[in-house]
C-alpha positions as CSV (number, residue, x, y, z in Angstrom):
1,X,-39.5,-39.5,-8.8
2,X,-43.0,-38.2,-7.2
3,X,-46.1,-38.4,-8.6
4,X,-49.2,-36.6,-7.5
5,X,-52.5,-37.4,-6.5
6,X,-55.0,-34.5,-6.7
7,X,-57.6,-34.9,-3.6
8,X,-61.0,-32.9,-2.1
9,X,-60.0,-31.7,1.6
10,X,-62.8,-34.4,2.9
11,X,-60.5,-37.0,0.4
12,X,-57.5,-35.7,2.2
13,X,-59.2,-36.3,5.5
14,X,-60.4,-40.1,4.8
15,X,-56.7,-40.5,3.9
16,X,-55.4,-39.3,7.2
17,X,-57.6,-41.0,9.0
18,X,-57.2,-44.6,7.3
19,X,-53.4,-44.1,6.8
20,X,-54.3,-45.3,3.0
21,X,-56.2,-43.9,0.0
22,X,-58.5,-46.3,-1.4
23,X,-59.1,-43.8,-4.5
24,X,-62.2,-41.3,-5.5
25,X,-65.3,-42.9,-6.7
26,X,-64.2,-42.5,-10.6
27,X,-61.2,-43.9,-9.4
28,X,-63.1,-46.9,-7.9
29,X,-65.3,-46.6,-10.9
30,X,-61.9,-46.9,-13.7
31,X,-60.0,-49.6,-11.8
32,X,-56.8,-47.5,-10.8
33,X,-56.2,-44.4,-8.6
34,X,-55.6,-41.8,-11.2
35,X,-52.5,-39.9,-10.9
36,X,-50.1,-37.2,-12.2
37,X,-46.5,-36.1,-13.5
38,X,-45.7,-32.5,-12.2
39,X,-45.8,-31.5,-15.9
40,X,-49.4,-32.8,-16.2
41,X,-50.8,-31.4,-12.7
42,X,-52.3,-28.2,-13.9
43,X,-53.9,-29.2,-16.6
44,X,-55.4,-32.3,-14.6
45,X,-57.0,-29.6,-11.7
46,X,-58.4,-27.5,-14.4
47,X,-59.9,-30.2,-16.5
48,X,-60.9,-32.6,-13.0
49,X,-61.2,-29.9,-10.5
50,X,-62.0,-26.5,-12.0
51,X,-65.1,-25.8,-10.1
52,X,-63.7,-27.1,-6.4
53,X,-62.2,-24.0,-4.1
54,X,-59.9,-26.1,-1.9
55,X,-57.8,-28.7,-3.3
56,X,-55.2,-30.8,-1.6
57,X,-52.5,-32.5,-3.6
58,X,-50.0,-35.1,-2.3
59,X,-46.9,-35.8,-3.7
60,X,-46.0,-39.2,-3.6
61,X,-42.6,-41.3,-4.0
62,X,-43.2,-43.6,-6.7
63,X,-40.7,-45.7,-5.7
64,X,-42.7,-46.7,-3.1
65,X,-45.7,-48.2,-5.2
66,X,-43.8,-50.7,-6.7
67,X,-45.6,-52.8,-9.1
68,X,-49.3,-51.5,-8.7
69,X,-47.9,-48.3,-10.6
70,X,-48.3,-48.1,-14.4
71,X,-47.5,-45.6,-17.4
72,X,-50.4,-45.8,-19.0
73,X,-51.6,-43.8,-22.1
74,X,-54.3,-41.4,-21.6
75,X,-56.6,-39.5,-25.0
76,X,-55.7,-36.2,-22.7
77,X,-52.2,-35.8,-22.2
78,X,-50.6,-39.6,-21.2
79,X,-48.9,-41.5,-20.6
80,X,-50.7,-40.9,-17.0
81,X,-49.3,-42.5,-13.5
82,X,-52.0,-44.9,-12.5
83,X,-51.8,-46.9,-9.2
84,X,-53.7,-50.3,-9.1
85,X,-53.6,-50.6,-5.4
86,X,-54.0,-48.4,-2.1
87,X,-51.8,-45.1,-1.7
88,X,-50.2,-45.6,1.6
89,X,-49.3,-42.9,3.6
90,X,-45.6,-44.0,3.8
91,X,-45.4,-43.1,0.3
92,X,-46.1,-39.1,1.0
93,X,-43.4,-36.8,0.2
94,X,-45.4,-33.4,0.4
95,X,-48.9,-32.2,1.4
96,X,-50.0,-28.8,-0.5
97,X,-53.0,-27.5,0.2
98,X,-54.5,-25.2,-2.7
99,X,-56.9,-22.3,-3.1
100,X,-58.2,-24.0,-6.7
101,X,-57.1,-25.3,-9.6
102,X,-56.1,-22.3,-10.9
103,X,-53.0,-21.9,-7.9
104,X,-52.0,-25.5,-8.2
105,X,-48.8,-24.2,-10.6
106,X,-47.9,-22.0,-7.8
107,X,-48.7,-24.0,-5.1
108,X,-46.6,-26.7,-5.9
109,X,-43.3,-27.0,-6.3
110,X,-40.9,-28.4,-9.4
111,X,-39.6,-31.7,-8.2
């Protein structure tokens, strides 16, 4: 199963570079790397992202995040993926980059 982590291009950048995502500052700020299901990935962008022109979103093997993944229920559409540790890059299944939340349906393929 993949899950999806919805990055800025300078995000996407710091992850490439450290091999590892360490999360977003609201994900710092929360506790957990916020995440999505496919089904909930538009609606994430628009609500999150809606103002950013470039998006990058990673699709990421669950499997892989053993334990420091939870289901987790969320007031806006949960239950939500959250991870309580590090993405590592070994866990990347997909790179898309997007032209704004608005193409992310298009821009991603159904899993």
């Amino acid at each position: 199963m993949l899950i999806y982590k919805i990055l800025l291009p300078a995000e996407w950048a710091e992850f490439q570079a450290a091999g590892r995502f360490n999360g977003s500052p609201f994900d710092r700020d929360s506790g957990y790397i916020h995440c999505s299901s496919r089904s909930q990935l538009a609606a994430t962008a628009a609500r999150v992202f809606g103002d950013q022109p470039q998006l990058v979103v990673v699709a990421l093997d669950a499997s892989l995040l053993g334990g420091a993944l939870r289901w987790e229920d969320a007031p806006n559409g949960g239950p939500f993926p959250h991870v309580y540790a590090a993405l590592p890059a070994a866990a990347i299944r997909g790179v898309h980059e997007v032209a704004g939340a608005a193409r992310v349906d298009e821009a991603v393929p159904l899993a």
